[in-house]
PDB file of N, CA, C and O in Angstrom, chain B, residues numbered from 101:
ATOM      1  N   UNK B 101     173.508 -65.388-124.938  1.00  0.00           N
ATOM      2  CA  UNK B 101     172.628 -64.442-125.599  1.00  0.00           C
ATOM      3  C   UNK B 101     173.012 -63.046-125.154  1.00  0.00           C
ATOM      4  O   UNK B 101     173.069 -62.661-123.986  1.00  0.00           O
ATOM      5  N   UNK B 102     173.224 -62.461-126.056  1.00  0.00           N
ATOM      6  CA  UNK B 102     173.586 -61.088-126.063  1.00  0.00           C
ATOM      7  C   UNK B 102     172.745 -60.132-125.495  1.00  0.00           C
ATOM      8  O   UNK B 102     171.903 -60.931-125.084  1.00  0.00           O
ATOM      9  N   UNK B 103     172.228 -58.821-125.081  1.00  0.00           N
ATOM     10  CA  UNK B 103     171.336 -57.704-124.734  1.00  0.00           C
ATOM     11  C   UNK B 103     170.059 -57.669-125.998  1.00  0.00           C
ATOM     12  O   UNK B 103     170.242 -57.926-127.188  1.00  0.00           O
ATOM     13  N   UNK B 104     169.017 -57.354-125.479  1.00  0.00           N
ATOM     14  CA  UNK B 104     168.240 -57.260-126.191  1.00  0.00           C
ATOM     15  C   UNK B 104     168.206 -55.869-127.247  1.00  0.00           C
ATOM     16  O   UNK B 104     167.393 -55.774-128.167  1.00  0.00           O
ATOM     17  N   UNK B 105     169.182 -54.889-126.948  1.00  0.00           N
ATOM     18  CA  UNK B 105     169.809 -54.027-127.094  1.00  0.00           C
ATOM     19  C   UNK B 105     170.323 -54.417-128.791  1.00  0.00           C
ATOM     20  O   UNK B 105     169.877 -54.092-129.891  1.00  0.00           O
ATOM     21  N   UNK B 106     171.524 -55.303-128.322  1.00  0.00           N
ATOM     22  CA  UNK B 106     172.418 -55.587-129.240  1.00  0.00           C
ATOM     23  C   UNK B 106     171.619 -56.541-130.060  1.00  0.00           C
ATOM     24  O   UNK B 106     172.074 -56.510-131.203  1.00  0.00           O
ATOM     25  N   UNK B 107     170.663 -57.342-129.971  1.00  0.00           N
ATOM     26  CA  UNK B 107     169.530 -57.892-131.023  1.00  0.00           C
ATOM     27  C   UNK B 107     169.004 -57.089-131.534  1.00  0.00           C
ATOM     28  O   UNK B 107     168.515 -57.539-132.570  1.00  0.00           O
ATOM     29  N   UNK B 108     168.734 -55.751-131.365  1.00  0.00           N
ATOM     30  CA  UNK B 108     167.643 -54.629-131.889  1.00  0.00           C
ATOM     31  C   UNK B 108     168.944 -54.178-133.200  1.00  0.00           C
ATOM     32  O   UNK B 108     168.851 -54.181-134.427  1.00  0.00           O
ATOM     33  N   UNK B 109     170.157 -53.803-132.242  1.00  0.00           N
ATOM     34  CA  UNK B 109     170.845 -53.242-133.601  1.00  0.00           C
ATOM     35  C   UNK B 109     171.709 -54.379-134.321  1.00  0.00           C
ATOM     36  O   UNK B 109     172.280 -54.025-135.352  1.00  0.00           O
ATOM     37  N   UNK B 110     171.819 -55.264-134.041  1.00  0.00           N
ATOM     38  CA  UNK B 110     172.116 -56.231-135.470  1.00  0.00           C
ATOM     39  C   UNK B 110     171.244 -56.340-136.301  1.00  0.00           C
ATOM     40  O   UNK B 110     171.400 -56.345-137.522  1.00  0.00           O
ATOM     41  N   UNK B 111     169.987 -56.463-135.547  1.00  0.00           N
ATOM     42  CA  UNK B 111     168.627 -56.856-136.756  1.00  0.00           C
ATOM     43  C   UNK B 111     168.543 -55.414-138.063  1.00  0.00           C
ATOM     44  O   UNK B 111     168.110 -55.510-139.211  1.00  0.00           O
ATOM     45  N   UNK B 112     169.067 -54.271-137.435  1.00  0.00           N
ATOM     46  CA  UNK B 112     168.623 -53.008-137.971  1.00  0.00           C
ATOM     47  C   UNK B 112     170.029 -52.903-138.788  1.00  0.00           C
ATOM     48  O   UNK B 112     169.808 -52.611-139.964  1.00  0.00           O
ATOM     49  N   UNK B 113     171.315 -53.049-138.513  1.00  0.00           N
ATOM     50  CA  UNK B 113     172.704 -52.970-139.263  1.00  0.00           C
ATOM     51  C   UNK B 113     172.255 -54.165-140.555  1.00  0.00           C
ATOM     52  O   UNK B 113     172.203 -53.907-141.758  1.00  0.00           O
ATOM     53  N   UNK B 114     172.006 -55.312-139.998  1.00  0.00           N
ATOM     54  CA  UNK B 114     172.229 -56.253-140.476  1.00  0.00           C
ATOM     55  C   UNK B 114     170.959 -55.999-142.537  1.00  0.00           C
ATOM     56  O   UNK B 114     171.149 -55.895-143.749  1.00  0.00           O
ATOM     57  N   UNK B 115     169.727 -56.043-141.430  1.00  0.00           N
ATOM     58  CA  UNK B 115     168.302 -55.062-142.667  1.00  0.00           C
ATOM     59  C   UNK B 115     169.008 -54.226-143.478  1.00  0.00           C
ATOM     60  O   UNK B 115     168.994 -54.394-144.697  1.00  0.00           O
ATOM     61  N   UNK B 116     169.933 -52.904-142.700  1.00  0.00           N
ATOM     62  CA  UNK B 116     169.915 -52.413-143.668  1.00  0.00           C
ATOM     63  C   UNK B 116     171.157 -51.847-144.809  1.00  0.00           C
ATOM     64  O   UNK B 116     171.131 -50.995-145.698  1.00  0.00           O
ATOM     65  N   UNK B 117     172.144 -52.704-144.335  1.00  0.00           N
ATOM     66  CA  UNK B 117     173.057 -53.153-145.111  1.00  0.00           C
ATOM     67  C   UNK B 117     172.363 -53.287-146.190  1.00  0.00           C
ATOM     68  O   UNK B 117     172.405 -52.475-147.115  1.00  0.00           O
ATOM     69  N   UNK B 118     171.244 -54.932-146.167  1.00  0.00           N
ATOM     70  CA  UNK B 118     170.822 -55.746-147.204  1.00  0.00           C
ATOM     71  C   UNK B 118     169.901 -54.842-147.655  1.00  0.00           C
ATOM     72  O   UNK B 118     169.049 -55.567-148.168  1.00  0.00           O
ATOM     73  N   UNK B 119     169.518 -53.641-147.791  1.00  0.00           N
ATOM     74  CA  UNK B 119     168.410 -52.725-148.397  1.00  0.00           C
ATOM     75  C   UNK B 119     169.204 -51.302-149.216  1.00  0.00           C
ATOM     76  O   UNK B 119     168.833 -50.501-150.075  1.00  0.00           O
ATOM     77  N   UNK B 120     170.649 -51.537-148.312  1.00  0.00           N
ATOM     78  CA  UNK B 120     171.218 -50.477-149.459  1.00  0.00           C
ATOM     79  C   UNK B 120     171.767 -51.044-150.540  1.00  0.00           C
ATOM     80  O   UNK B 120     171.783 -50.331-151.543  1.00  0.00           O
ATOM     81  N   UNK B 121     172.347 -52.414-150.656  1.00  0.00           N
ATOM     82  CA  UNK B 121     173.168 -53.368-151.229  1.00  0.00           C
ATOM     83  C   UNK B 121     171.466 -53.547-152.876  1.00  0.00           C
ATOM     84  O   UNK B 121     171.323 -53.390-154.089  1.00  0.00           O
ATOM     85  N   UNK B 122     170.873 -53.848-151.959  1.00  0.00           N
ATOM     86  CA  UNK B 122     169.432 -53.747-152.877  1.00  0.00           C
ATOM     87  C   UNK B 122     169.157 -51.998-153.885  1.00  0.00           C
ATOM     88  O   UNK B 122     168.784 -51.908-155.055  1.00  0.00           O
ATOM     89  N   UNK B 123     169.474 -50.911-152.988  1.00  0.00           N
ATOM     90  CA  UNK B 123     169.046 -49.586-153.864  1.00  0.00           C
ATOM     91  C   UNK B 123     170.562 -49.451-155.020  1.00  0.00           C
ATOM     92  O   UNK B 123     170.586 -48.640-155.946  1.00  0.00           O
ATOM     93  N   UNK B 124     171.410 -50.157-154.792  1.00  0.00           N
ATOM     94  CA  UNK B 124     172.819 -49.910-155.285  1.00  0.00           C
ATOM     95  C   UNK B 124     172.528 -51.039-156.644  1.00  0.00           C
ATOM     96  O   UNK B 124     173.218 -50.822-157.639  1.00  0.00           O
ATOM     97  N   UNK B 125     171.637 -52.106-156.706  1.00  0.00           N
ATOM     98  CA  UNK B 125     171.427 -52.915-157.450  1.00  0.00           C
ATOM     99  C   UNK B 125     170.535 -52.101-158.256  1.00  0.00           C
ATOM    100  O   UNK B 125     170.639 -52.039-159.481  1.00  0.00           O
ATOM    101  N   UNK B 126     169.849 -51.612-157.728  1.00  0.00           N
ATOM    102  CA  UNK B 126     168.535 -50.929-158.307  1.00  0.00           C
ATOM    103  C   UNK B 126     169.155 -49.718-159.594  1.00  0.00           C
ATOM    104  O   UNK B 126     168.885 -49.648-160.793  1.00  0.00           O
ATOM    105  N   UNK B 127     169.938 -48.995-158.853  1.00  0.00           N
ATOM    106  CA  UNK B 127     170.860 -47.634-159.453  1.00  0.00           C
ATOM    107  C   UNK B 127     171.244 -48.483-160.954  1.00  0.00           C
ATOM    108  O   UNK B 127     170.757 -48.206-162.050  1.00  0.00           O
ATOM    109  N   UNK B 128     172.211 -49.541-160.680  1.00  0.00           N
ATOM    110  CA  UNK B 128     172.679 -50.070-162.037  1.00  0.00           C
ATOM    111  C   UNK B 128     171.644 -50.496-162.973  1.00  0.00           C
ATOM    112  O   UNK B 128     171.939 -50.570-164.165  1.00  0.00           O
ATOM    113  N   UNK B 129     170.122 -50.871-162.462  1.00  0.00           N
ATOM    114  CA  UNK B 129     169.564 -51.551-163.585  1.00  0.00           C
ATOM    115  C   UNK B 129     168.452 -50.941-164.537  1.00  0.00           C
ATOM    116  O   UNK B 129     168.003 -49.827-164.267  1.00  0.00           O
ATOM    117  N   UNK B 130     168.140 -51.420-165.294  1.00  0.00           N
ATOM    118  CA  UNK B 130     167.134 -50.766-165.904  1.00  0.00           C
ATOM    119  C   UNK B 130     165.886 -49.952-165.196  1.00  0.00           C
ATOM    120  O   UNK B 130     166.201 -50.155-164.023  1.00  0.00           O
ATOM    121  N   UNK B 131     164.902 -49.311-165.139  1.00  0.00           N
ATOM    122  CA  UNK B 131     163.931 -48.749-164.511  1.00  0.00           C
ATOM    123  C   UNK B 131     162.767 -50.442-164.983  1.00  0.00           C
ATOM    124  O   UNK B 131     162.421 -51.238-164.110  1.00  0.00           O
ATOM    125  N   UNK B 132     162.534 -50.540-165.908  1.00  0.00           N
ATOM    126  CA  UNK B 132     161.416 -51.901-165.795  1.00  0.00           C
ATOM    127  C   UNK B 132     162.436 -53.152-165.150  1.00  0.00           C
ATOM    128  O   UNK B 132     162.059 -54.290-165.433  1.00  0.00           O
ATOM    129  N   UNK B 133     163.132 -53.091-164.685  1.00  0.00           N
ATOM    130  CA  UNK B 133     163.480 -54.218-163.982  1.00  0.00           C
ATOM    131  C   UNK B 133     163.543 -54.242-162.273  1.00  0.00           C
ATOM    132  O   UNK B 133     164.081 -55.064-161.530  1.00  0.00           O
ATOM    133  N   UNK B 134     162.804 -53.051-161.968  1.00  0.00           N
ATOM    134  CA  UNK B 134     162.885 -52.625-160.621  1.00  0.00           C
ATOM    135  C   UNK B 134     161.819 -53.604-159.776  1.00  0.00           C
ATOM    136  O   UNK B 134     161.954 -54.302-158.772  1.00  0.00           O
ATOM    137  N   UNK B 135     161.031 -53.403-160.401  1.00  0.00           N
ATOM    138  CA  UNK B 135     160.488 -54.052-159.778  1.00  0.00           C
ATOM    139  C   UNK B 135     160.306 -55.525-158.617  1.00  0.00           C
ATOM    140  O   UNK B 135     159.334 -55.559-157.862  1.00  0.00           O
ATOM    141  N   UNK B 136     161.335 -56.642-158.618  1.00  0.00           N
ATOM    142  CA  UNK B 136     161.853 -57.651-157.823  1.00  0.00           C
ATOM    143  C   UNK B 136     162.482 -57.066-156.864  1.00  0.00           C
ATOM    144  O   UNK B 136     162.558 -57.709-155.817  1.00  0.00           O
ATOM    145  N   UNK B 137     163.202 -55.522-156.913  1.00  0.00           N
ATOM    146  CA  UNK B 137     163.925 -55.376-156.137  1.00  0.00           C
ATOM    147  C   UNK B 137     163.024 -54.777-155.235  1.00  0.00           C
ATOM    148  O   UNK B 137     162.955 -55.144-154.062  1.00  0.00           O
ATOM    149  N   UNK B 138     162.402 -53.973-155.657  1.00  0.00           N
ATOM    150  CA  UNK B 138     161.172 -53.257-154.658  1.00  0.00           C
ATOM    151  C   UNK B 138     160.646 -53.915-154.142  1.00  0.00           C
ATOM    152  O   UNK B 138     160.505 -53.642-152.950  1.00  0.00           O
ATOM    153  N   UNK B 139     159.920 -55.372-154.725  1.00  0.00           N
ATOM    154  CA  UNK B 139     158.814 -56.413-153.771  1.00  0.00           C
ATOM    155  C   UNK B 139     160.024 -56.770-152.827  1.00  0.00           C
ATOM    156  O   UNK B 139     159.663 -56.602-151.662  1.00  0.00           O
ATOM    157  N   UNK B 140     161.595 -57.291-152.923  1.00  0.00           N
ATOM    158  CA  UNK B 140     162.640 -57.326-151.921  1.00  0.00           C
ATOM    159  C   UNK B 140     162.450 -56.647-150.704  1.00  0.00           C
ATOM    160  O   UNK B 140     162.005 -57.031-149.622  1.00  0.00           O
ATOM    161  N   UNK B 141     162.938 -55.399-151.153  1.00  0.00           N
ATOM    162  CA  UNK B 141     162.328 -54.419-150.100  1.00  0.00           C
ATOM    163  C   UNK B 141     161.490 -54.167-149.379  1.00  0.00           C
ATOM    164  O   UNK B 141     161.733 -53.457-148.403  1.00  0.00           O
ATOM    165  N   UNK B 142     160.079 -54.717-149.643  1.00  0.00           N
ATOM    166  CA  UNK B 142     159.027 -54.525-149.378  1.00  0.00           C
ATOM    167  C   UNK B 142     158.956 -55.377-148.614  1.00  0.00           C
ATOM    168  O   UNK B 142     158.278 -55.266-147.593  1.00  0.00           O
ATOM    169  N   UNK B 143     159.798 -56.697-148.983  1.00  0.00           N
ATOM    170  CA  UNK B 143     159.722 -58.070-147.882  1.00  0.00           C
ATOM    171  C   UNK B 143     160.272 -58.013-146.817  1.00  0.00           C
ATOM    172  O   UNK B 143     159.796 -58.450-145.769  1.00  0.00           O
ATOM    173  N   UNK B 144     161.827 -57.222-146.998  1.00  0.00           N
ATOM    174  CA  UNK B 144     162.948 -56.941-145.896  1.00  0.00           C
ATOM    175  C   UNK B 144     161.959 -55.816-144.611  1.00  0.00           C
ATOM    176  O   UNK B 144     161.932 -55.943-143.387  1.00  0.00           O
ATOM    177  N   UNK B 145     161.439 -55.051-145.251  1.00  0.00           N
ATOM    178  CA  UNK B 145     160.584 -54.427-144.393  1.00  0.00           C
ATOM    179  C   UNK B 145     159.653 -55.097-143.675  1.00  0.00           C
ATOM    180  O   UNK B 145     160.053 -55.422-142.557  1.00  0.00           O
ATOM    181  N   UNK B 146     158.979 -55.289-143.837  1.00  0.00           N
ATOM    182  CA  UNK B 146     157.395 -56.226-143.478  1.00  0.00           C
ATOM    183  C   UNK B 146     158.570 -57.463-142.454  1.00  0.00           C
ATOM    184  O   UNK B 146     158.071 -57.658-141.346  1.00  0.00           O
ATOM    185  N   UNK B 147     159.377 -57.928-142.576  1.00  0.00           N
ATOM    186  CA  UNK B 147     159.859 -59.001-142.244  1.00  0.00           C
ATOM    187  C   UNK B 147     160.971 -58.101-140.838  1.00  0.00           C
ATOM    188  O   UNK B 147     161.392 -58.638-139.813  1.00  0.00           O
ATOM    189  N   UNK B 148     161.167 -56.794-141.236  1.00  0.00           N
ATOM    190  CA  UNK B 148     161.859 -56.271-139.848  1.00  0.00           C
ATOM    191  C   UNK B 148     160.968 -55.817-139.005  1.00  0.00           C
ATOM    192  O   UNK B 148     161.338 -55.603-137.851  1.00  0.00           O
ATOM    193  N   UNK B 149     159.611 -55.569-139.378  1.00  0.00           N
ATOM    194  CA  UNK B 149     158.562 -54.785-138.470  1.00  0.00           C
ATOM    195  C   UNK B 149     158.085 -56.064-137.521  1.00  0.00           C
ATOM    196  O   UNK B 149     157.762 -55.865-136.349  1.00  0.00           O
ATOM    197  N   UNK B 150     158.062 -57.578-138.194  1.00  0.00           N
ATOM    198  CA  UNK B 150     157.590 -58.371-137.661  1.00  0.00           C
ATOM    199  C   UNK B 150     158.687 -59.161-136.237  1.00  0.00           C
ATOM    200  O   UNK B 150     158.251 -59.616-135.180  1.00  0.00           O
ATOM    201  N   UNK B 151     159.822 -59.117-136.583  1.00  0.00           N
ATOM    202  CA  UNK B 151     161.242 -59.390-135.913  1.00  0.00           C
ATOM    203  C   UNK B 151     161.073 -58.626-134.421  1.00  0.00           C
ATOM    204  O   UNK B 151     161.081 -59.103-133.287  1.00  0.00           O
ATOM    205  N   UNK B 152     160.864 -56.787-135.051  1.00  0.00           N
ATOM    206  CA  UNK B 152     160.741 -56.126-133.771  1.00  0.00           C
ATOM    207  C   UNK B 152     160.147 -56.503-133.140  1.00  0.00           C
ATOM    208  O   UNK B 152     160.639 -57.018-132.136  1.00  0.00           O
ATOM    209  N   UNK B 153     158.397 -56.487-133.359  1.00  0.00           N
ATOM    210  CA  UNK B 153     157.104 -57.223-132.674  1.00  0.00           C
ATOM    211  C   UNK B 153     157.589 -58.279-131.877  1.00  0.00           C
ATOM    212  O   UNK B 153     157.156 -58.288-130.724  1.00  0.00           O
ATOM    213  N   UNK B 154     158.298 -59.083-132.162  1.00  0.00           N
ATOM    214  CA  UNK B 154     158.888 -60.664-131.733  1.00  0.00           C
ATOM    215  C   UNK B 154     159.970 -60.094-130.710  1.00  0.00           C
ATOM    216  O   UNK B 154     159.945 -60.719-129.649  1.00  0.00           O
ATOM    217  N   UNK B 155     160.529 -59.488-130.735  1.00  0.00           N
ATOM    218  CA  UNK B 155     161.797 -59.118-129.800  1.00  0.00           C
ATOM    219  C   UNK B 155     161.041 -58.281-128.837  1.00  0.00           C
ATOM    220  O   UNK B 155     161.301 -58.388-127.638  1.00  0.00           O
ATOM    221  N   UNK B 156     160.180 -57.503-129.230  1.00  0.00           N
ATOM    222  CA  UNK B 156     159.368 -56.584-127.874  1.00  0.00           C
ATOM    223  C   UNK B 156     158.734 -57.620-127.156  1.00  0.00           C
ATOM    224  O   UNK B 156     158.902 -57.358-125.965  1.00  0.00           O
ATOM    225  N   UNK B 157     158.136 -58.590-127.269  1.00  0.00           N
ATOM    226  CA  UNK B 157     157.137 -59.024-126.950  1.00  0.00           C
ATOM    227  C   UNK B 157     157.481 -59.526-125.604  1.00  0.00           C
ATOM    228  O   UNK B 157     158.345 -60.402-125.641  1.00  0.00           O
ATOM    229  N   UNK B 158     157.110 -59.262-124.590  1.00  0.00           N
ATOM    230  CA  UNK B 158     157.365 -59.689-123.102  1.00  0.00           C
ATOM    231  C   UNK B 158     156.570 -60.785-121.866  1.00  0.00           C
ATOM    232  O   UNK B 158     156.817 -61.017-120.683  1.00  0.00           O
ATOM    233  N   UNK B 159     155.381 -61.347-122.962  1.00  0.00           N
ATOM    234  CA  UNK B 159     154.452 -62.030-122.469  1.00  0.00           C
ATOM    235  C   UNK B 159     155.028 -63.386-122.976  1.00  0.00           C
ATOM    236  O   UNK B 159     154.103 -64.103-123.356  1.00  0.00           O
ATOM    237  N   UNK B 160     155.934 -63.824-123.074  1.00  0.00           N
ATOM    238  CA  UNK B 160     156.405 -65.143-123.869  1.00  0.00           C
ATOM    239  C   UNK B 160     156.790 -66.053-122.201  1.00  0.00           C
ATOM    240  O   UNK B 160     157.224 -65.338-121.298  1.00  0.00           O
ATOM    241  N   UNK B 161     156.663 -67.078-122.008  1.00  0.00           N
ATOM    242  CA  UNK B 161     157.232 -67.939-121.094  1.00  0.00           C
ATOM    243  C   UNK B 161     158.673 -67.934-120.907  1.00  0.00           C
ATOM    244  O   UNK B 161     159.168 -67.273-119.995  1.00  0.00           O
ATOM    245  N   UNK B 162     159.372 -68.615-121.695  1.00  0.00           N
ATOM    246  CA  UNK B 162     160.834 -68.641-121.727  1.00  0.00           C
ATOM    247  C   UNK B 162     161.370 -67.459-122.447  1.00  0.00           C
ATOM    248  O   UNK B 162     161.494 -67.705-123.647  1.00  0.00           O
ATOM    249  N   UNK B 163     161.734 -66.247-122.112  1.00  0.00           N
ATOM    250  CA  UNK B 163     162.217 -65.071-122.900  1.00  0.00           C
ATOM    251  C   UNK B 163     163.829 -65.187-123.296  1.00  0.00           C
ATOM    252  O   UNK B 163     164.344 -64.631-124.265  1.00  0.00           O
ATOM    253  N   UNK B 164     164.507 -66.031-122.333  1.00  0.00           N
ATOM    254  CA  UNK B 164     165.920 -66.020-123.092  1.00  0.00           C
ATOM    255  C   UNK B 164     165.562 -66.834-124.665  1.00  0.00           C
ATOM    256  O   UNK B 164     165.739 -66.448-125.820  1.00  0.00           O
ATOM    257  N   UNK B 165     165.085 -67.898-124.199  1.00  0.00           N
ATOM    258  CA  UNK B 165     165.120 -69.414-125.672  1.00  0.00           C
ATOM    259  C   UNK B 165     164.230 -68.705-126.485  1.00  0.00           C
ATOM    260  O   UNK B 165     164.352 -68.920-127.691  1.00  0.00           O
ATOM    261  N   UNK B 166     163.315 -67.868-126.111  1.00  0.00           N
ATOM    262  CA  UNK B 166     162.385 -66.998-127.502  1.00  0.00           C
ATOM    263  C   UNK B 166     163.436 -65.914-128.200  1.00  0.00           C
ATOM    264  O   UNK B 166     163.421 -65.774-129.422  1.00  0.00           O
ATOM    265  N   UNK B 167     164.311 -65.187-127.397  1.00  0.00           N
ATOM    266  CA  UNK B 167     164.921 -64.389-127.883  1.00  0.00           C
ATOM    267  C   UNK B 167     166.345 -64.970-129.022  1.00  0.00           C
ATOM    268  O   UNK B 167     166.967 -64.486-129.967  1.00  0.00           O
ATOM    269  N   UNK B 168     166.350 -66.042-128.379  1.00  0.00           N
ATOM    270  CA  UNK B 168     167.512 -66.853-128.942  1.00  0.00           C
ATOM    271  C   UNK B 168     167.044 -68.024-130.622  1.00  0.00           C
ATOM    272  O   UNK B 168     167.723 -68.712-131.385  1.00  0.00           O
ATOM    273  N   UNK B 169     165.767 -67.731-130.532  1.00  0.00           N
ATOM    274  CA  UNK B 169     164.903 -68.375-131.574  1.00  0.00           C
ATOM    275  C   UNK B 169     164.845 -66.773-132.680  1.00  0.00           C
ATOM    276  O   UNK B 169     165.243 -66.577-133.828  1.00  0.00           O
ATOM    277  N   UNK B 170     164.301 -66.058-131.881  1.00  0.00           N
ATOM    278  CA  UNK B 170     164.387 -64.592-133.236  1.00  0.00           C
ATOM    279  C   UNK B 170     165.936 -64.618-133.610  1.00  0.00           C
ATOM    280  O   UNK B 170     166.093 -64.897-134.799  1.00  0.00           O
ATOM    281  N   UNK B 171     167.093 -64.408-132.930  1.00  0.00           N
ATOM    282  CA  UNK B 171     168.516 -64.414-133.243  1.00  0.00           C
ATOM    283  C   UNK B 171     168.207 -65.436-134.511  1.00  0.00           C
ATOM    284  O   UNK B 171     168.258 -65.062-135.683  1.00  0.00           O
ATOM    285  N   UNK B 172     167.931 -66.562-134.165  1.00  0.00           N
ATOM    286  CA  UNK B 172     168.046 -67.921-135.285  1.00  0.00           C
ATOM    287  C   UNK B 172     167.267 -67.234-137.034  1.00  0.00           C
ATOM    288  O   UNK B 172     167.676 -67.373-138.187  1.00  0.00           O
ATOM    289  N   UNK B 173     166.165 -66.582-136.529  1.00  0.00           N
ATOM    290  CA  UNK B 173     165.120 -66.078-137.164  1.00  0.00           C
ATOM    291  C   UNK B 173     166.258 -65.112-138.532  1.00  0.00           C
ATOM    292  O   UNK B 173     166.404 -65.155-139.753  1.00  0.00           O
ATOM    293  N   UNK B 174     166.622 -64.615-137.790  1.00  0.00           N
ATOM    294  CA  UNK B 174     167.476 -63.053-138.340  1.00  0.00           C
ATOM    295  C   UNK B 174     168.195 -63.252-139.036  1.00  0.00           C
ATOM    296  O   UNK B 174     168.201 -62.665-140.118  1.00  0.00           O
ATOM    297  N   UNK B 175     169.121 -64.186-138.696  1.00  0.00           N
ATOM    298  CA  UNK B 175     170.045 -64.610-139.414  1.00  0.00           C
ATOM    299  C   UNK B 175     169.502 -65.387-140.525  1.00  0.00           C
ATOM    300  O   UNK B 175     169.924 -65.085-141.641  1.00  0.00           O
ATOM    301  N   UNK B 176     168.317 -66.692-140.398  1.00  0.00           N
ATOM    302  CA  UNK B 176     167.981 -67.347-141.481  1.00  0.00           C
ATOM    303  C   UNK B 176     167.345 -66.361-142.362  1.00  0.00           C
ATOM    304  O   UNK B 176     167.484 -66.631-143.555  1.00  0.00           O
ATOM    305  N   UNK B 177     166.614 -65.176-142.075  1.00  0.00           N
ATOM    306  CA  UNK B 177     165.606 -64.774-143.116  1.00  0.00           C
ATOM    307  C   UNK B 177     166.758 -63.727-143.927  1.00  0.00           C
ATOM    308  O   UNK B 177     166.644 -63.486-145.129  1.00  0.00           O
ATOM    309  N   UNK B 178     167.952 -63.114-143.017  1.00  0.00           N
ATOM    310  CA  UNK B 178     169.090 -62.281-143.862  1.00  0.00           C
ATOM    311  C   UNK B 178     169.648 -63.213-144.870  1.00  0.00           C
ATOM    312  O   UNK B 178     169.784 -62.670-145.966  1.00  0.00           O
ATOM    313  N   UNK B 179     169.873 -63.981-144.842  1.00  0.00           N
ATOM    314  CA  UNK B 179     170.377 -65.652-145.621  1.00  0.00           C
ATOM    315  C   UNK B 179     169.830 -65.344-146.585  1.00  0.00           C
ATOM    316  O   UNK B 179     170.323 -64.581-147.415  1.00  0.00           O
ATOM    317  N   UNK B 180     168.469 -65.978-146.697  1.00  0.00           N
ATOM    318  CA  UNK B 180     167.258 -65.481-147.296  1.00  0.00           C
ATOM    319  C   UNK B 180     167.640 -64.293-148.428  1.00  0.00           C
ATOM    320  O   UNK B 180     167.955 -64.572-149.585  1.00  0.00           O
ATOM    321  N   UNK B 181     167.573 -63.132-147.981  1.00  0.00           N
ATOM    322  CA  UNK B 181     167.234 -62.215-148.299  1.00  0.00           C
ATOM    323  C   UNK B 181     168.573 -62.050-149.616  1.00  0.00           C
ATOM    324  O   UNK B 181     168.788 -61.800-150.801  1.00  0.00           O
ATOM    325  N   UNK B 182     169.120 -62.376-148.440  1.00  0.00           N
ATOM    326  CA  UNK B 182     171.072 -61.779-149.615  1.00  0.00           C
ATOM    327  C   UNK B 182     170.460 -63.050-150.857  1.00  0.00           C
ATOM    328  O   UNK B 182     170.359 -62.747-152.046  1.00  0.00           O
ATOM    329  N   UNK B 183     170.120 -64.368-150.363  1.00  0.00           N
ATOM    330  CA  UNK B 183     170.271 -64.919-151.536  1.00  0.00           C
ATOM    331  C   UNK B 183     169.359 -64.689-152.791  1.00  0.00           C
ATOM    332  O   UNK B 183     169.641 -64.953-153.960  1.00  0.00           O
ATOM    333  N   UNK B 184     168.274 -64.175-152.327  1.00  0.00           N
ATOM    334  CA  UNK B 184     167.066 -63.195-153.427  1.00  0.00           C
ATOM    335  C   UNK B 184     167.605 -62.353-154.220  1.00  0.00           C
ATOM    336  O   UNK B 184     167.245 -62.233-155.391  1.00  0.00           O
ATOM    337  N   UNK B 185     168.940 -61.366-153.439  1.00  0.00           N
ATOM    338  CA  UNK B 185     169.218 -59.929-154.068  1.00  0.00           C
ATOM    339  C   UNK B 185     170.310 -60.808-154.796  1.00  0.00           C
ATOM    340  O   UNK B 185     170.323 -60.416-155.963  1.00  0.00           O
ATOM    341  N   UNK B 186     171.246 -61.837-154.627  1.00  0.00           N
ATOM    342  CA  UNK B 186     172.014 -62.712-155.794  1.00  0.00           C
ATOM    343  C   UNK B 186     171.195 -62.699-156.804  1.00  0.00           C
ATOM    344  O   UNK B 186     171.546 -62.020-157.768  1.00  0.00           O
ATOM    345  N   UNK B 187     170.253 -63.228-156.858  1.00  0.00           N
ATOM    346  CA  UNK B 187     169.329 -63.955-157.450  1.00  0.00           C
ATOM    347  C   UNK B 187     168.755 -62.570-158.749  1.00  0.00           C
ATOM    348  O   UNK B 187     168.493 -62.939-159.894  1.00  0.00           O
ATOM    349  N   UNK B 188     168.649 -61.284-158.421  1.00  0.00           N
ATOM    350  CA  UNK B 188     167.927 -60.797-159.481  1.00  0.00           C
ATOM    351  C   UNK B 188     168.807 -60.518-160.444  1.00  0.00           C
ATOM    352  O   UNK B 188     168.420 -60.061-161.520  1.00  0.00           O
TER     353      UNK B 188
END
């Protein structure tokens, strides 16, 4: 397991890659079709505010295997996410 450091900025490279890749989708499409991409966004957000919360959190028992469970987290919900922004 890497620095908690280097979890903070993958989670944040990784977000917001997938949020410009999303405004670049947005640029090409119609204005009434924005909308999926915005609730996207809206998810990628809400879903990085909650990640941080989880990575700050210092009251956990096992902090390596919790930290190593958000890593798992990040990656599945970016998965996630890219496959939504395929998807519109």
């Amino acid at each position: 397991m890497g620095s908690i450091k280097n979890l903070k900025k993958d989670l944040n490279n990784v977000y917001g890659e997938i949020i410009d890749a999303v405004m670049i989708h947005q640029e090409t499409m119609a204005p009434e079709d924005q909308t999926k991409s915005e609730a996207l966004v809206d998810d990628i957000i809400a879903s990085f505010d909650d990640l941080v919360e989880k990575i700050n959190n210092k009251s956990v028992e096992k902090r390596a295997s919790h930290l190593k469970s958000v890593q798992i987290e990040v990656e599945k919900q970016s998965n996630d996410f890219i496959e939504r922004l395929n998807n519109l």
